[in-house]
Backbone as JSON, one array per atom type, in Angstrom:
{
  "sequence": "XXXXXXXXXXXXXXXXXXXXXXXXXXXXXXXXXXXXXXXXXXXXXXXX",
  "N": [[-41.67, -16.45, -39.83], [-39.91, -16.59, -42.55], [-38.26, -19.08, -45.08], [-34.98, -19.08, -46.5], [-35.36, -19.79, -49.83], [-33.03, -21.09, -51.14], [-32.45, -22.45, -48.9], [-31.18, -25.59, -47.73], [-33.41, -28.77, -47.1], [-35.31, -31.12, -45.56], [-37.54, -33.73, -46.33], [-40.61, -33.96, -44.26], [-40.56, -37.06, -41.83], [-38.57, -38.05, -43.31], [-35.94, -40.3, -43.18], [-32.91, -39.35, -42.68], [-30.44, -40.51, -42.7], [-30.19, -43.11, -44.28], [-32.64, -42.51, -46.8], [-31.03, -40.85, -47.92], [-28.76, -41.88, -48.54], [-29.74, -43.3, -50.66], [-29.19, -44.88, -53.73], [-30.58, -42.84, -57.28], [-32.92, -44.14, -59.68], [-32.8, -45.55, -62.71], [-34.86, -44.86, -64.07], [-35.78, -42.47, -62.54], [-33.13, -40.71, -62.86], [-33.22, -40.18, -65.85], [-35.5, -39.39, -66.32], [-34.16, -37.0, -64.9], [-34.81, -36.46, -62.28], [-33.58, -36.35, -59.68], [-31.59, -35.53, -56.83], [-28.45, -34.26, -55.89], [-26.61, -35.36, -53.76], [-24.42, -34.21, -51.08], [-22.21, -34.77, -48.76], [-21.11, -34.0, -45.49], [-18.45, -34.29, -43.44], [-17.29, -33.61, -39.77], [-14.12, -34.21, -38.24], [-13.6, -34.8, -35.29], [-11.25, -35.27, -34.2], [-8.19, -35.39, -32.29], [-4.84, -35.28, -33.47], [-2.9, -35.3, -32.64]],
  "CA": [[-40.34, -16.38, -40.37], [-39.67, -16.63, -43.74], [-36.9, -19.75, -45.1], [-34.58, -18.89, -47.67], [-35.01, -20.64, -51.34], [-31.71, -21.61, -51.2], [-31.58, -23.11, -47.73], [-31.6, -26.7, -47.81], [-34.47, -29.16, -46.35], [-35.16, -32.59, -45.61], [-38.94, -33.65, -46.45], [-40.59, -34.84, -42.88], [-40.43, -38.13, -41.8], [-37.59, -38.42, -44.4], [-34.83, -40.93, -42.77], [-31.91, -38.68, -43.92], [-29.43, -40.96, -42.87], [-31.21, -43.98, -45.47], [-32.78, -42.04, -48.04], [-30.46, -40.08, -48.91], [-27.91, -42.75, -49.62], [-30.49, -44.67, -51.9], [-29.09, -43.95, -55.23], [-31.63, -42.82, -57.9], [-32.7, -45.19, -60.39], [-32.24, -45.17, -64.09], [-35.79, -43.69, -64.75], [-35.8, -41.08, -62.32], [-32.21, -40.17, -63.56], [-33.24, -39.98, -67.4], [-36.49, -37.85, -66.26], [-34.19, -35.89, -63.92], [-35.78, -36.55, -60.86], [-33.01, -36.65, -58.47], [-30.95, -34.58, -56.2], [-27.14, -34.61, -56.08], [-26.26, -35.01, -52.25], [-23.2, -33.77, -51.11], [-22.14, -35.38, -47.31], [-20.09, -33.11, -44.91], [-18.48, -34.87, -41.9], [-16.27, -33.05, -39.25], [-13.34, -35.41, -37.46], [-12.64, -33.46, -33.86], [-10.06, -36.1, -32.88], [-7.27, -34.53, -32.02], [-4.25, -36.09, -34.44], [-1.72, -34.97, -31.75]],
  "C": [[-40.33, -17.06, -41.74], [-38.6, -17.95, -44.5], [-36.66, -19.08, -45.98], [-34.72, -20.09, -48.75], [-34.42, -21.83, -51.3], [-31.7, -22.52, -50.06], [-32.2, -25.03, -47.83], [-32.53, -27.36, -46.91], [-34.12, -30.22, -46.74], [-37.06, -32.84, -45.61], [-39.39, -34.35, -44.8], [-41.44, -36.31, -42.92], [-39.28, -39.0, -42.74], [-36.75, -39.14, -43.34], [-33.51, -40.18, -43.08], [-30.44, -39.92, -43.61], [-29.61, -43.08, -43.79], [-31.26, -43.61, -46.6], [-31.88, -41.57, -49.27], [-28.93, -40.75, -49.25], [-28.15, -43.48, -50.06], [-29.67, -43.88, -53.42], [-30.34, -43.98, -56.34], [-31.75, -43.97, -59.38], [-32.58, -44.5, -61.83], [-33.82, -44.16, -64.91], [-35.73, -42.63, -64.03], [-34.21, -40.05, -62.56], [-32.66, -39.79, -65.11], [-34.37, -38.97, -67.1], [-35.64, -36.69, -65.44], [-34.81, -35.59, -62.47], [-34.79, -37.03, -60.05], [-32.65, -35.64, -57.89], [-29.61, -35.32, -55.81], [-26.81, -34.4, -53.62], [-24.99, -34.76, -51.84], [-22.83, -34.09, -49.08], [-20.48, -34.47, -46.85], [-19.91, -33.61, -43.91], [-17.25, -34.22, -41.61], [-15.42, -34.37, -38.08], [-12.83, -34.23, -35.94], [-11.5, -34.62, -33.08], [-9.14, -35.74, -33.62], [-6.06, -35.27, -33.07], [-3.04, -35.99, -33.69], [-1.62, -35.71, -30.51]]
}
């Protein structure tokens, strides 16, 4: 099976809930060496 391009990944052994809220530092920002993370959380409690 094939992934798509597009579909996002996590490298393995990556921590994702760690890593990926280290922020990048000032050199790998000025070379461009980061990735913009974007955090999606769903709330299922009820509000009623």
């Amino acid at each position: 099976m094939k992934r798509n391009q597009n579909e996002p990944t996590i490298a393995p052994g990556m921590d994702d809930s760690e890593e990926l809220r280290e922020e990048a530092t000032e050199r790998e920002k000025n070379k461009g060496d980061y990735t913009k993370v974007t955090t999606l959380s769903f709330d299922e409690v009820d509000p009623s």
